[in-house]
Structure formats: C-alpha cells, structure tokens
N, C-alpha and C positions, 0 to 999 in steps of 0.2 A: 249084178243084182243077186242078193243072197235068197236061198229058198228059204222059206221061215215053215215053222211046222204047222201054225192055223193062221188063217185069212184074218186082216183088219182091217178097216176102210178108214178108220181116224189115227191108227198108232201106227200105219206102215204107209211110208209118202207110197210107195210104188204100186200097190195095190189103191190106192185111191185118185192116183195120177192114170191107174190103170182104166181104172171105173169110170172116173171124168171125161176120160176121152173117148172113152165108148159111148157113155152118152152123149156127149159132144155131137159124135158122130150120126148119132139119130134126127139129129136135127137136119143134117144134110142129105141123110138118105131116110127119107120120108116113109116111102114104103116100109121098110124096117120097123119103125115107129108103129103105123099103123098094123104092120100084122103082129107087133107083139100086143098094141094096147086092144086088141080083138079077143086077145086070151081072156079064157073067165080060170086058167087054173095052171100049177105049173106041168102037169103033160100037157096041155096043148105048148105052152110055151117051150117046151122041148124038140117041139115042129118046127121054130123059128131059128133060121141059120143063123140071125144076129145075138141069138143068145150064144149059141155056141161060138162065135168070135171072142164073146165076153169070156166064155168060160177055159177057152185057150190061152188066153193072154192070162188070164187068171192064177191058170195051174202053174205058169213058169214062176209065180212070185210063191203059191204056197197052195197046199190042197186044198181042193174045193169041194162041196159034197151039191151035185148037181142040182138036188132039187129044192135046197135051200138058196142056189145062186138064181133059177129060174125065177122063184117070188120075187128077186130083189130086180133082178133084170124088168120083168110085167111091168111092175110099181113106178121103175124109172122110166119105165115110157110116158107117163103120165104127168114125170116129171118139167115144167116150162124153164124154170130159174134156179141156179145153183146159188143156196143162202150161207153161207157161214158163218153169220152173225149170230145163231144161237143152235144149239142140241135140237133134235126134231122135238122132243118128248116138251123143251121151253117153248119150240114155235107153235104147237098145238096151243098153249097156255095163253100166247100173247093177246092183245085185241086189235078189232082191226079198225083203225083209222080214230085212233084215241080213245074207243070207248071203253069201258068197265068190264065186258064179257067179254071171256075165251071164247076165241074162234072155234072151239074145240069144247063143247061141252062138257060139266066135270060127270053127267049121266053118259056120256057117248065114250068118256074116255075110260070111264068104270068098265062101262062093257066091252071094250077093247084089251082088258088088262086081262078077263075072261076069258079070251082065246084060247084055245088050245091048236088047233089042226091051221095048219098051214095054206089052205082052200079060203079059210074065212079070214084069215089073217090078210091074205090078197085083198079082197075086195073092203072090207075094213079099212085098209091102209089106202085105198084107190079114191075108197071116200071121202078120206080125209086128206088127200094131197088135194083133190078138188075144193075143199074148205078155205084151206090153206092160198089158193089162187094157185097151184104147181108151183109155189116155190118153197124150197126145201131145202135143209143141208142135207144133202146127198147121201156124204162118207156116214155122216150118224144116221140117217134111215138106215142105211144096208146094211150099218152093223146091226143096227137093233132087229133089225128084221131077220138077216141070216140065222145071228143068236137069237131067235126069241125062246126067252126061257123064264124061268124066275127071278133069275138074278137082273135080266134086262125089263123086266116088266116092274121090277122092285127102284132099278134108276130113273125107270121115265115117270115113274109116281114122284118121286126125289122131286124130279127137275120142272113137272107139271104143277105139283101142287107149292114149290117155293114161287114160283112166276103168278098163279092163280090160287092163291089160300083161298077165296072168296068161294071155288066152286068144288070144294069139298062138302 
C-alpha cells in the first residue's frame, strides 16, 4: 500500500475500501454506531474510540487532518445503504419513487452550499442522509464533506442541478 500525500475516498481504492469497512463494521458493532450517531459535533466525536480506528487505518494510506475525518466518521453513522449508482450531490437531485421533485429541495440545497463551519455542515448533511432513506454513496459524501470548499460546493451545484434543472 503506497502512502499518498491527501486522502480520496473515490480516486484511491484503499482509502475507500478502508472507509467501507469501517462502516461495514458499525453495523456489527452497534454501540459504535450509537455513540457516534449521539454526537451533535466533531469534539464530541473525538470521545469515540471507533472514530479513531477509522482515523488509524486512515493515516496508513495517507494524512488525515482529524477533525475533518470526525464530520465524515458522525455523518456515516447515519449512513443505512452503501449507493454507488450515483455522486451524493446527483442523489440529493433524484425523486423518490417516480415523481418530479428532488428529494432534496433546490431551497434546502441552496442553503447548504452556504455553509461555511464544519458544526453545521454535520447536522445539514445528518438531515439530509435522512431525506435521502440512509442511502448514500459513501466514498462521494466523504470526499465532499472532508473537502468542503468552493470547489466541492461548485461540483455538487454541477451534478444537483444537471439531475434536477426544474428546482433551480
């Protein structure tokens, strides 16, 4: 396993093979689960020893900066279903069960592009994994969320409003 110089979750198998199993793993060790999805921020979630399993396995593939991996850790406990059929930023866009409206309003995802702190980022994304049913592509949350910057809020506009033109 090569050490890379930043963390990927969709451009490095081993970092998202790494992710995967960690959450995997939450499902079997429930507690884990529950005390991460109790967090409202990531210092609490720096209490929780299954973050820092994540954040070990983590740093052998490439550096991690802790308290962007704690957001992404929280969020995935909330996670139920690993989706890979589309980018988070298109699943927010889709509808649910044939109809015409984004699961993911184009006002709720306006104000989500508005984030700035990391705090609100958490429970914004908490919300909308619940929208969503928990099912998620995983590796694309965690990048978007690790990186959330300009540039990742300018792809998931991309990939939100080519899936949903209708709720711009």
């Amino acid at each position: 396993m090569k050490q890379m110089n930043y963390i990927s979750f969709t451009n490095n198998p081993d970092a998202r093979s790494a992710l995967v199993e960690w959450w995997g793993g939450l499902e079997r060790a429930r507690g884990d689960r529950a005390a991460l999805r109790r967090c409202r921020s990531a210092q609490e979630i720096a209490f929780v020893p299954a973050f820092h399993r994540l954040r070990h396995d983590l740093s052998r593939i490439a550096p991690v900066d802790a308290e962007k991996l704690a957001v992404v850790a929280g969020i995935l406990s909330h996670v139920r279903k690993n989706d890979y059929s589309l980018r988070f930023a298109q699943q927010m866009a889709t509808s649910k069960d044939g109809g015409d409206r984004a699961r993911v309003s184009g006002l709720r995802f306006r104000r989500l592009l508005k984030i700035e702190g990391r705090d609100d980022l958490y429970g914004a994304i908490v919300r909308i994994v619940r929208l969503l049913d928990g099912s998620v592509n995983i590796a694309s949350l965690a990048d978007g969320v690790y990186w959330w910057n300009e540039r990742t809020k300018n792809n998931w506009a991309f990939d939100y409003y080519d899936r949903a033109p209708e709720e711009s």
